[in-house]
C-alpha positions as CSV (number, residue, x, y, z in Angstrom):
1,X,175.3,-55.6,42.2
2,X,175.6,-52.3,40.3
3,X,179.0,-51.4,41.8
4,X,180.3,-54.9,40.6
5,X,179.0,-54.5,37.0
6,X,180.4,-51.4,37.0
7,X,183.8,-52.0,38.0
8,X,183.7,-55.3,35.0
9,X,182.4,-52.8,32.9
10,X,185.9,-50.8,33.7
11,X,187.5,-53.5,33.4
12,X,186.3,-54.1,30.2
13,X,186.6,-50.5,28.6
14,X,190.6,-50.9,29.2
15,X,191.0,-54.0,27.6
16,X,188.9,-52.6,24.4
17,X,191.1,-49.5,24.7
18,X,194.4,-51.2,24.6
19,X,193.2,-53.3,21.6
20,X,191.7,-50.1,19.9
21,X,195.2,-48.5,20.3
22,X,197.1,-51.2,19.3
23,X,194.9,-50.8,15.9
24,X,195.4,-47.2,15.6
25,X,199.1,-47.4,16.1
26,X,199.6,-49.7,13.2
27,X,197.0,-48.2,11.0
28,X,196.1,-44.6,11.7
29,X,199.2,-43.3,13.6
30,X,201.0,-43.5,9.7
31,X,198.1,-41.4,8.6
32,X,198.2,-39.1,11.6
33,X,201.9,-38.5,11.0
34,X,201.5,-37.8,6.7
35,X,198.7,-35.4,7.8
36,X,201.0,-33.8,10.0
37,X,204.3,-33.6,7.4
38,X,201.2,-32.3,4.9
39,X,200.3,-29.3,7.5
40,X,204.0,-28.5,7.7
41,X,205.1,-28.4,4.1
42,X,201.9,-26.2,3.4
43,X,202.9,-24.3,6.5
44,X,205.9,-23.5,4.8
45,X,204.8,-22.6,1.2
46,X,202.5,-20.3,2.7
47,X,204.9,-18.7,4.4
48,X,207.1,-18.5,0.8
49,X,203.9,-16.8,-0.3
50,X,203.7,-14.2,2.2
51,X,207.5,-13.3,2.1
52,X,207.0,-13.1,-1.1
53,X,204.1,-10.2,-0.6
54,X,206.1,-8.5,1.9
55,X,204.4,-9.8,4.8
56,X,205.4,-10.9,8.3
57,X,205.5,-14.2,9.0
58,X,205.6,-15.4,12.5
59,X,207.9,-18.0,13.6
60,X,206.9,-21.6,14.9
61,X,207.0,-22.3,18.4
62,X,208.8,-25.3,20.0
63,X,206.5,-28.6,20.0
64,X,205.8,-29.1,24.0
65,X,205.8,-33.4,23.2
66,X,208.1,-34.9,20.6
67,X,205.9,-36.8,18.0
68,X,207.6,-40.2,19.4
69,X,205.8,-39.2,22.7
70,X,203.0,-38.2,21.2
71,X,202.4,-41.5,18.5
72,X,202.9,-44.1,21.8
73,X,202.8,-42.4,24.7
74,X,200.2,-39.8,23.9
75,X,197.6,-41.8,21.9
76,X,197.7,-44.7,24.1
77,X,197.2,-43.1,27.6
78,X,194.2,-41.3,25.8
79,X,192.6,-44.2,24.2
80,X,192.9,-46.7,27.4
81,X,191.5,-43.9,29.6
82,X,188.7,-43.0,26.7
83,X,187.2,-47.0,26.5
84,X,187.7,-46.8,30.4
85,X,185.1,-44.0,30.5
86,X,183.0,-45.5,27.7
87,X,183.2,-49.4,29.8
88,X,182.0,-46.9,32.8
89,X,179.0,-45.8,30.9
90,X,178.3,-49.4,29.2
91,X,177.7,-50.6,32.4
92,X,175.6,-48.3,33.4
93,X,173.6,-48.5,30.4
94,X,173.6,-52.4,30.7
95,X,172.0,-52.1,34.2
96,X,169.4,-49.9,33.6
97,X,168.5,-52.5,30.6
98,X,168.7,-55.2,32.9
99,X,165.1,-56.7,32.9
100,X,163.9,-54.3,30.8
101,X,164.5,-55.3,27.6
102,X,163.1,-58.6,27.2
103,X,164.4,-62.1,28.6
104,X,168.0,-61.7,27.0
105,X,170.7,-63.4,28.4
106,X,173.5,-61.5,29.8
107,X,176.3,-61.6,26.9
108,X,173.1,-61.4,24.3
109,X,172.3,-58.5,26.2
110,X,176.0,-57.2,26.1
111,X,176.6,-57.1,22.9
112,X,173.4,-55.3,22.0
113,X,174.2,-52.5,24.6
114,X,177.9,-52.6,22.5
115,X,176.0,-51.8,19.4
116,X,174.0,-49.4,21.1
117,X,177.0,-47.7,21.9
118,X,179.0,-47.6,19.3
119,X,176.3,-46.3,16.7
120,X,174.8,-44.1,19.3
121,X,178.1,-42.4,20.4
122,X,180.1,-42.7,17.4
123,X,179.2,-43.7,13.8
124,X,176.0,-41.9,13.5
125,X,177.5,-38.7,14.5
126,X,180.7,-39.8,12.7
127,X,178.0,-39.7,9.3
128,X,177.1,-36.4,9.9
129,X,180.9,-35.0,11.0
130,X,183.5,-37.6,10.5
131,X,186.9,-37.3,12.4
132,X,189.2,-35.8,10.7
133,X,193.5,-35.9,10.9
134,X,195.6,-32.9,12.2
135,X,195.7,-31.2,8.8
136,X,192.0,-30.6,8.5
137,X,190.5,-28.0,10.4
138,X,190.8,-24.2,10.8
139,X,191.5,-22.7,13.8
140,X,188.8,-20.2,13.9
141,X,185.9,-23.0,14.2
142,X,187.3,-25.1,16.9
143,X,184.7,-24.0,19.5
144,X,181.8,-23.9,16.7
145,X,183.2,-28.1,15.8
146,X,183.1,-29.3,19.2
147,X,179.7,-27.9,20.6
148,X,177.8,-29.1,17.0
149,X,179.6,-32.7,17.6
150,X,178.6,-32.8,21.3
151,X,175.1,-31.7,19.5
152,X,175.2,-34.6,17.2
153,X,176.3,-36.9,19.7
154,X,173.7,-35.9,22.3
155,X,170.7,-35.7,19.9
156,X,172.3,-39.2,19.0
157,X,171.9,-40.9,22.3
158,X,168.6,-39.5,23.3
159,X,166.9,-40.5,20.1
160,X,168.8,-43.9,20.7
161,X,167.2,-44.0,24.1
162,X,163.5,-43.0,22.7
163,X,163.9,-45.6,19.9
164,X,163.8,-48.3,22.6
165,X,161.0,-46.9,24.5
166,X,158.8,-46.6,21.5
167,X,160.0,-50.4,20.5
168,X,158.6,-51.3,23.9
169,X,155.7,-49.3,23.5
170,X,154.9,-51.2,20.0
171,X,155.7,-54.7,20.8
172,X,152.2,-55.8,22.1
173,X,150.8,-54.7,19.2
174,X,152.8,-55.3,16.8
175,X,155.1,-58.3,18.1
176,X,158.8,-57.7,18.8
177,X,160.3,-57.8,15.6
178,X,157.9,-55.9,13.9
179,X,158.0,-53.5,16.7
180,X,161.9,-52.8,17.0
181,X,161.8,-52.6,13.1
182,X,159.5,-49.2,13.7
183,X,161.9,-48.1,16.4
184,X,164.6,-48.6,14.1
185,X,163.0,-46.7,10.9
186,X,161.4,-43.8,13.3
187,X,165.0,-43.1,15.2
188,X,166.6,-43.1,10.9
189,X,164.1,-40.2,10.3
190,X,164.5,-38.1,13.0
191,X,168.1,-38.3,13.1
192,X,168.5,-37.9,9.5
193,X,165.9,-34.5,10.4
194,X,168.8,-33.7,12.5
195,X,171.5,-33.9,10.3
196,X,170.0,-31.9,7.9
197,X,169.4,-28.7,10.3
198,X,172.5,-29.0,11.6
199,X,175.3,-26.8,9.5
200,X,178.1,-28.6,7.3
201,X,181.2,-27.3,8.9
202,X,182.2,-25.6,5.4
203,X,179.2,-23.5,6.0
204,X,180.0,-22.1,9.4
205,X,180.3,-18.5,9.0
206,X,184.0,-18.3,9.8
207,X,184.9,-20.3,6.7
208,X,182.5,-19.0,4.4
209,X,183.8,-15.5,5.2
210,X,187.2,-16.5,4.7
211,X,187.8,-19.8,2.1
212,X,184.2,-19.5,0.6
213,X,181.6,-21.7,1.0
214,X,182.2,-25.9,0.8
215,X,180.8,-28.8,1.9
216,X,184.2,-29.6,4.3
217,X,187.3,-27.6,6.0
218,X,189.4,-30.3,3.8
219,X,192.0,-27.4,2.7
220,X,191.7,-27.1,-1.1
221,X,195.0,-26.0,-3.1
222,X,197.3,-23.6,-2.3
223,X,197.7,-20.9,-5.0
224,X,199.7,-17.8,-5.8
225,X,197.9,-14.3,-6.6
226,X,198.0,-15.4,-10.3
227,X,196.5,-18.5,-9.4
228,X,199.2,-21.0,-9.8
229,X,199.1,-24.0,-7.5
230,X,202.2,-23.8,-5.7
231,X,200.6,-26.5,-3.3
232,X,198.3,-29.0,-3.6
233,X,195.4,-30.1,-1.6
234,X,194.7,-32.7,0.8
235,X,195.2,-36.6,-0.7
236,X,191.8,-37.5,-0.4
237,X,193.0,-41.6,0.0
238,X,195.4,-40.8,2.7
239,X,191.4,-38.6,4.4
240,X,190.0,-41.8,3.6
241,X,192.2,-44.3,4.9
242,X,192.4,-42.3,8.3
243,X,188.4,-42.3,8.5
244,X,188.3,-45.6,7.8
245,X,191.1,-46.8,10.4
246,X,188.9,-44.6,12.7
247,X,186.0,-46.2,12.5
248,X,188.0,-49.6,12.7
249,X,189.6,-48.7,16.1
250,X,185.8,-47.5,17.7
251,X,184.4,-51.2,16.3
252,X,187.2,-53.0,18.4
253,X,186.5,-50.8,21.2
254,X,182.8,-51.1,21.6
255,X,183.3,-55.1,20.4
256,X,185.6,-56.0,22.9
257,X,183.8,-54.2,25.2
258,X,180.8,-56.3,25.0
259,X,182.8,-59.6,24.4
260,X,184.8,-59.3,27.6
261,X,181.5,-58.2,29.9
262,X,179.1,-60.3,28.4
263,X,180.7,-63.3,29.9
264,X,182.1,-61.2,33.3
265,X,178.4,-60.2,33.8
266,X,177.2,-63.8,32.7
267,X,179.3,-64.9,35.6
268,X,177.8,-62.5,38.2
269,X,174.0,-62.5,37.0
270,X,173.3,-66.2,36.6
271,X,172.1,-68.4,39.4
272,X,174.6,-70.3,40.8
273,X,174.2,-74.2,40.7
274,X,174.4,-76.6,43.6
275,X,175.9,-80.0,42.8
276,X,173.1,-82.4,44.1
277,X,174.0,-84.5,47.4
278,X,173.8,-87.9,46.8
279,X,171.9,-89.9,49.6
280,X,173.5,-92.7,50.9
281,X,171.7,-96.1,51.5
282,X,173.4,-98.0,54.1
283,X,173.8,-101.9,53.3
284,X,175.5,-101.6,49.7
């Protein structure tokens, strides 16, 4: 029974991952590729600057993957293969709340295991560090952004996790709704706790020593040794349209995720029906 929820579950991860991509084709590859033309035209003035100084400036290596490879290609191998994994662990997660969680049916039960999902994995840690397009980002904090993300996302998911124990815990005293309302409001406080210890990645030491300290890595103005802007900063609507198309994408993931096994798993889990045999009375 596991295996075959499993493999659904799969099954369903791919299908949200192709509709996810065909999102963030249309809507966040444009934002992807004006980040990108951003990064190079500062690239550029930068390197005006130091000439300018009397500094070296080193040349730019050859892309490995053209950006047409990259904006189909690219994206959409990683996305499929990214809800693929995320079905995997759906399922597993929707089998160990098999039975456990109440009298739900199977596609009520989906759905909330979707839900689960998507604000355990993503948006809640997405609050604390949002994703972010090519342009934003120093290279110096790369290792310091992914291990306080995995962070984020792990203290995410095991707070998720004791959140429903405690609603089970609470619902014979308190009845279900009341109970899962506690969960709820206990699981906000302690991951809010979190995100509050947990460093803004302007503060990481790297960018503190070197741009100052800010709330983001979103790159602030170019200027000159007089001060002069001779580049301006990132368009905060073209940071918020990407965030926004991001967030899009991960709710048709996790949404078709549960919409396609909720009726796959419907299918396996209920009892099959026998169409009664009619007796027959001779002498009609």
């Amino acid at each position: 029974m596991e295996h075959r929820l499993i493999l659904r579950g799969l099954l369903a991860g791919g299908v949200g991952g192709l509709v996810a991509f065909g999102f963030a084709r249309i809507f966040a590859e444009p934002q992807i590729q004006a980040a990108i033309d951003y990064e190079s035209g500062r690239d550029a003035a930068q390197d005006a600057l130091d000439k300018a100084a009397g500094l070296p400036v080193e040349a730019a290596g050859p892309d490995l993957f053209s950006r047409t490879l990259q904006a189909n290609l690219g994206i959409g191998v990683g996305v499929v293969l990214f809800g693929v994994a995320m079905g995997a662990l759906f399922a597993v997660a929707y089998t160990i709340c098999l039975g456990r969680v109440g009298n739900l049916r199977p596609r009520t039960l989906a759905m909330l295991v979707a839900a689960g999902g998507f604000l355990g994995i993503y948006f809640v840690p997405f609050l604390k560090y949002p994703a972010n397009p090519p342009a934003i980002g120093h290279e110096d904090t790369i290792h310091d952004r992914g291990n306080l993300y995995l962070a984020m996302v792990l203290c995410s998911l095991v707070l998720l996790v004791g959140a429903v124990a405690l609603g089970k815990r609470l619902k014979a005293r308190f009845g279900n709704w009341n109970a899962t309302l506690l969960a709820l409001a206990a699981y906000a406080v302690v991951i809010g706790v979190v995100m509050a210890l947990l460093p803004s990645l302007g503060h990481l030491a790297a960018n503190v020593q070197e741009y100052g300290r800010h709330a983001t890595e979103t790159p602030l103005p170019l200027t000159d040794g007089k001060g002069t802007i001779v580049y301006p900063g990132f368009d905060a609507d073209r940071l918020y349209a990407f965030r926004l198309y991001s967030v899009g994408a991960q709710v048709l993931l996790w949404g078709v995720i549960g919409l396609v096994f909720g009726p796959l798993a419907d299918r396996l889990l209920s009892p099959r029906t026998t169409a009664p045999i009619a007796s027959t009375v001779g002498g009609a």
